[in-house]
MDAnalysis code that builds the backbone (N, CA, C; Angstrom):
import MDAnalysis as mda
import numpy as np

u = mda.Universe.empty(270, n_residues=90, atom_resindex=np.repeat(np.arange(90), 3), trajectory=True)
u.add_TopologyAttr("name", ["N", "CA", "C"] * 90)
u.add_TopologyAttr("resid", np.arange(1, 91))
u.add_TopologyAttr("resname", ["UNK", "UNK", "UNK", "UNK", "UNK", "UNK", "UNK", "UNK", "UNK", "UNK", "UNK", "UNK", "UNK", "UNK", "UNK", "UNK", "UNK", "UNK", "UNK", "UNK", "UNK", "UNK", "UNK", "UNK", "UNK", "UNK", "UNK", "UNK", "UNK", "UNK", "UNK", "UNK", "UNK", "UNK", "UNK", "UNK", "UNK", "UNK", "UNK", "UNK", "UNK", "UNK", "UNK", "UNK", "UNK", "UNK", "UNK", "UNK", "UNK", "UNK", "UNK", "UNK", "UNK", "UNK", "UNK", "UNK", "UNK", "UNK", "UNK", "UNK", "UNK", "UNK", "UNK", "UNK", "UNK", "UNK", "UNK", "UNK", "UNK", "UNK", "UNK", "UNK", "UNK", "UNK", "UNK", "UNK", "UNK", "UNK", "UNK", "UNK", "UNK", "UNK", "UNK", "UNK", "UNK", "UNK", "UNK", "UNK", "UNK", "UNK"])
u.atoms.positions = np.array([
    [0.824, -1.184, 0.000],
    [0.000, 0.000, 0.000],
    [0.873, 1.255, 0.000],
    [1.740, 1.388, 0.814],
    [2.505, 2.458, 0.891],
    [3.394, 2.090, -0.209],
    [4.202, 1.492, -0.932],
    [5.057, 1.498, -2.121],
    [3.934, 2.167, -3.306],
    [3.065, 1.351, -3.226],
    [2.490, 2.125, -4.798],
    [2.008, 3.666, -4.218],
    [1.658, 4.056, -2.956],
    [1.532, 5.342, -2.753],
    [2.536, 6.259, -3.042],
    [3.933, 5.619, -2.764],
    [4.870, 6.711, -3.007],
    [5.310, 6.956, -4.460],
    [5.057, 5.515, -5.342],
    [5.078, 5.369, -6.517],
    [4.228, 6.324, -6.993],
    [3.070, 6.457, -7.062],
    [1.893, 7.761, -7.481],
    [2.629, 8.679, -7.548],
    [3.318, 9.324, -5.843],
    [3.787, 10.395, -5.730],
    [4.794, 11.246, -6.990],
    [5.376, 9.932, -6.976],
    [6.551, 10.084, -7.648],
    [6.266, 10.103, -9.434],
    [5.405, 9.410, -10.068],
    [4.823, 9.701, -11.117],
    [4.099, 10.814, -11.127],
    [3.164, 11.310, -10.456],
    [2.668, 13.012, -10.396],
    [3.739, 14.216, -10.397],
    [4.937, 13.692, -9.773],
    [6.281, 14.560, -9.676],
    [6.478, 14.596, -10.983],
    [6.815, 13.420, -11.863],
    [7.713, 13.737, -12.434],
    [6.829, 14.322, -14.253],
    [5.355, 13.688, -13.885],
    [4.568, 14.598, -15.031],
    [4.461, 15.813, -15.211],
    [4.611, 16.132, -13.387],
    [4.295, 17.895, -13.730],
    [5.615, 18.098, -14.057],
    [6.519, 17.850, -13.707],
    [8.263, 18.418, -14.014],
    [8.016, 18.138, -15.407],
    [8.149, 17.772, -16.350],
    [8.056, 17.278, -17.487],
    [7.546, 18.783, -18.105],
    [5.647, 18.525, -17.554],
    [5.234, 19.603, -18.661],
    [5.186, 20.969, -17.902],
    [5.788, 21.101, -17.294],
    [5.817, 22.304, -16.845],
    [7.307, 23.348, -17.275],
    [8.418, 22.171, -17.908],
    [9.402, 22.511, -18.683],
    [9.105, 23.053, -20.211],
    [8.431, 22.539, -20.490],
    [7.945, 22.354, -21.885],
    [7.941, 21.339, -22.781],
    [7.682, 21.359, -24.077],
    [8.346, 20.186, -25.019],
    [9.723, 19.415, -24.777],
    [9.504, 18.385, -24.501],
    [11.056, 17.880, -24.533],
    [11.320, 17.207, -25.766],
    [12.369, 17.460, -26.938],
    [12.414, 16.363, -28.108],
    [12.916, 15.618, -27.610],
    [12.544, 14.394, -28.449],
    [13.005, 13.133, -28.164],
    [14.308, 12.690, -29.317],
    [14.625, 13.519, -30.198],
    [15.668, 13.755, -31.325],
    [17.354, 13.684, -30.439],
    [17.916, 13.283, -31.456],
    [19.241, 12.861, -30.446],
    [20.222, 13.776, -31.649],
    [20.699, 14.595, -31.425],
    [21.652, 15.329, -32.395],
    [22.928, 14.512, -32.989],
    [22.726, 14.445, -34.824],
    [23.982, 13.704, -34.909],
    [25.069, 14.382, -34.632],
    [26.417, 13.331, -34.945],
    [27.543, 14.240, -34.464],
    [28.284, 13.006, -33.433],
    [29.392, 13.562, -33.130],
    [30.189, 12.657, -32.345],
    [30.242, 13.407, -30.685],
    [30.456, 12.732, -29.736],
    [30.483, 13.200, -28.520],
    [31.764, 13.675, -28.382],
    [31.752, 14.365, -26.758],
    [32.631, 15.549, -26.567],
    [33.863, 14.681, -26.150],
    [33.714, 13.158, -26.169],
    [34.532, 12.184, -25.410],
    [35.683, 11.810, -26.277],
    [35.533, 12.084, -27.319],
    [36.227, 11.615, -28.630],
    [37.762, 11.904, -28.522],
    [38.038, 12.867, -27.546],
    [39.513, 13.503, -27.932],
    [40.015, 12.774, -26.400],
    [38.727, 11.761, -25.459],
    [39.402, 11.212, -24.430],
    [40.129, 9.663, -24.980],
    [39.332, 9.251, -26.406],
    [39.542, 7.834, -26.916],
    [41.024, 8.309, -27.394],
    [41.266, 9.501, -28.365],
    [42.398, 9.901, -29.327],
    [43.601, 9.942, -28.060],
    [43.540, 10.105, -26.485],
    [44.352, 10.054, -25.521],
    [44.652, 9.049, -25.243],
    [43.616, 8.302, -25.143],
    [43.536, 6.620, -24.929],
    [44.626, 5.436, -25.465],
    [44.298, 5.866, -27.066],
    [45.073, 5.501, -28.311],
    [46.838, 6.001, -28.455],
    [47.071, 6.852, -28.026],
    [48.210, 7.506, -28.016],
    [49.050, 6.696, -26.654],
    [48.439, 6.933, -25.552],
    [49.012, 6.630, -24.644],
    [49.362, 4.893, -24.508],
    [47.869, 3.814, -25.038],
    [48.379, 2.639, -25.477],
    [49.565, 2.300, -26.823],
    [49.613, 3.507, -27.413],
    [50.042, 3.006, -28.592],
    [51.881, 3.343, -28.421],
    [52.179, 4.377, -27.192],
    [53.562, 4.496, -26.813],
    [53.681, 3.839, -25.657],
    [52.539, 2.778, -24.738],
    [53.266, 2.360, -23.693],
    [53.490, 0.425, -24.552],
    [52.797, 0.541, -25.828],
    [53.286, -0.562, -26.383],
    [54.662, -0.451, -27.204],
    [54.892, 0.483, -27.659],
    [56.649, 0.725, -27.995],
    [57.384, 0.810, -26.929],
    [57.004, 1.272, -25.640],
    [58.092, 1.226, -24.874],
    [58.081, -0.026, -24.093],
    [57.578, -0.588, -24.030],
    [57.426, -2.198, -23.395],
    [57.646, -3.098, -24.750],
    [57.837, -2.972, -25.938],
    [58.274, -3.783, -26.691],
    [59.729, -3.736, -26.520],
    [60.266, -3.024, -25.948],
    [61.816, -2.815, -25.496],
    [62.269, -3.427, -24.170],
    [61.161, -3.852, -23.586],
    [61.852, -4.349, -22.273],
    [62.234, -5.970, -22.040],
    [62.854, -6.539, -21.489],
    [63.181, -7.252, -21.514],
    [62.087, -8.940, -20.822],
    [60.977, -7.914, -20.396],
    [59.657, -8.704, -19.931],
    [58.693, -8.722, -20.961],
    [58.663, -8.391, -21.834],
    [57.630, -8.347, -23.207],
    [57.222, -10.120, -23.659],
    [55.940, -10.127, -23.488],
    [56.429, -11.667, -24.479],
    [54.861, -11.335, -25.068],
    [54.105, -12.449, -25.497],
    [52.888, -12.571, -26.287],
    [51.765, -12.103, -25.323],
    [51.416, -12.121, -24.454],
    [50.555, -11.567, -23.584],
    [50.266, -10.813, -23.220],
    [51.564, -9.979, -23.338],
    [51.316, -8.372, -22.983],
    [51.056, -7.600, -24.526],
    [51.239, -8.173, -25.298],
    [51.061, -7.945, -27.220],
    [49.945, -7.640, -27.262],
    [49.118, -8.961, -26.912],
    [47.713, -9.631, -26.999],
    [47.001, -8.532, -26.132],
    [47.225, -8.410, -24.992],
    [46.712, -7.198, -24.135],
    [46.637, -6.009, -24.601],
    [47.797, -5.220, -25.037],
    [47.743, -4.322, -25.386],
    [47.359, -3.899, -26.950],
    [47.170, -4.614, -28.178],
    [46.384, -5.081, -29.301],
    [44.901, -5.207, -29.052],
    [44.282, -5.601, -28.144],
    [42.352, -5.996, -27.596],
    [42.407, -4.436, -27.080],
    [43.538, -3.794, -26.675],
    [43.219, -2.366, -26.429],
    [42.938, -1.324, -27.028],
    [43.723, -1.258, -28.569],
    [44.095, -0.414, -29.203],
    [43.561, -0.414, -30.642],
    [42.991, -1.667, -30.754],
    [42.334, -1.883, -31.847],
    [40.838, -1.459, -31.817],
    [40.130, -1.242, -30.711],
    [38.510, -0.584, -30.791],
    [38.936, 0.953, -30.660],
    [40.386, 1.050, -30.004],
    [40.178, 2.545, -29.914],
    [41.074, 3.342, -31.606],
    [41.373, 2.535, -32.289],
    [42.158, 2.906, -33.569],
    [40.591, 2.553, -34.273],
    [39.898, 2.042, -34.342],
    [38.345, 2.007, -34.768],
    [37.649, 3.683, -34.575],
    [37.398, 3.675, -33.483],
    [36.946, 4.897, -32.502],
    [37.697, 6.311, -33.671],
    [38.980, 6.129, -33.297],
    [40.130, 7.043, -34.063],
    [39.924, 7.428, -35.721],
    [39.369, 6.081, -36.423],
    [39.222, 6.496, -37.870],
    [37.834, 6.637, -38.050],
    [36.938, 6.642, -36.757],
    [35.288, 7.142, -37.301],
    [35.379, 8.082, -37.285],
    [36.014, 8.706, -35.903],
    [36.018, 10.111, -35.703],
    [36.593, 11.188, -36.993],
    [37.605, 10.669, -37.433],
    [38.939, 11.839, -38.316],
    [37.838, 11.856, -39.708],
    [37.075, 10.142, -40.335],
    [36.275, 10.312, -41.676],
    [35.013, 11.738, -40.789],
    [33.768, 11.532, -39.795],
    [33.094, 12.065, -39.112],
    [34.206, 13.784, -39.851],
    [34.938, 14.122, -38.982],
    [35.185, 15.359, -38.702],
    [35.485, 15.765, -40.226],
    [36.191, 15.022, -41.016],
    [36.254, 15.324, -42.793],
    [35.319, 15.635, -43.361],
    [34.006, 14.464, -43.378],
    [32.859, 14.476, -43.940],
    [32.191, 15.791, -43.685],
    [32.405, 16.444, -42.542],
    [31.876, 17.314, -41.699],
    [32.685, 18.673, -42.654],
    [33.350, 18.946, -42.707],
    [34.137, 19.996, -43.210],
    [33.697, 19.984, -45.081],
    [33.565, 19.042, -45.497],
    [33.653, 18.857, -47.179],
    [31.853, 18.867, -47.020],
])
């Protein structure tokens, strides 16, 4: 009894908040997020701590393999973004 009471509450809250804002679209703006230049950090920083650990004398296939499952969604990430920002300019 009291759960669905507070439940009510809380649905009457959040209708009037709603229309008392106004229209909300439901449209999602294309475009790439503001996160994009955190992946291009991402990528950089895996992609020189795998040259500098290919130099050490502890390197073998595992740490390859590790650091490759890393760098390969974010070198993905890296060439949507650069075609995205081209396409965008032309």
């Amino acid at each position: 009894m009291l759960t669905s009471v507070v439940s009510t509450i809380a649905v009457n809250a959040v209708s009037s908040t709603t229309t008392a804002a106004g229209a909300i679209s439901m449209t999602t703006p294309l475009g790439l997020s503001q996160y994009g230049v955190l992946a291009v950090i991402g990528l950089i920083a895996f992609l020189s701590a795998k040259e500098i650990l290919s130099a050490c004398d502890k390197w073998n296939n595992n740490i390859n393999c590790l650091l490759d499952m890393s760098i390969f969604p974010l070198l993905i990430s890296f060439a949507a973004i650069v075609i995205y920002k081209v396409a965008e300019i032309i």
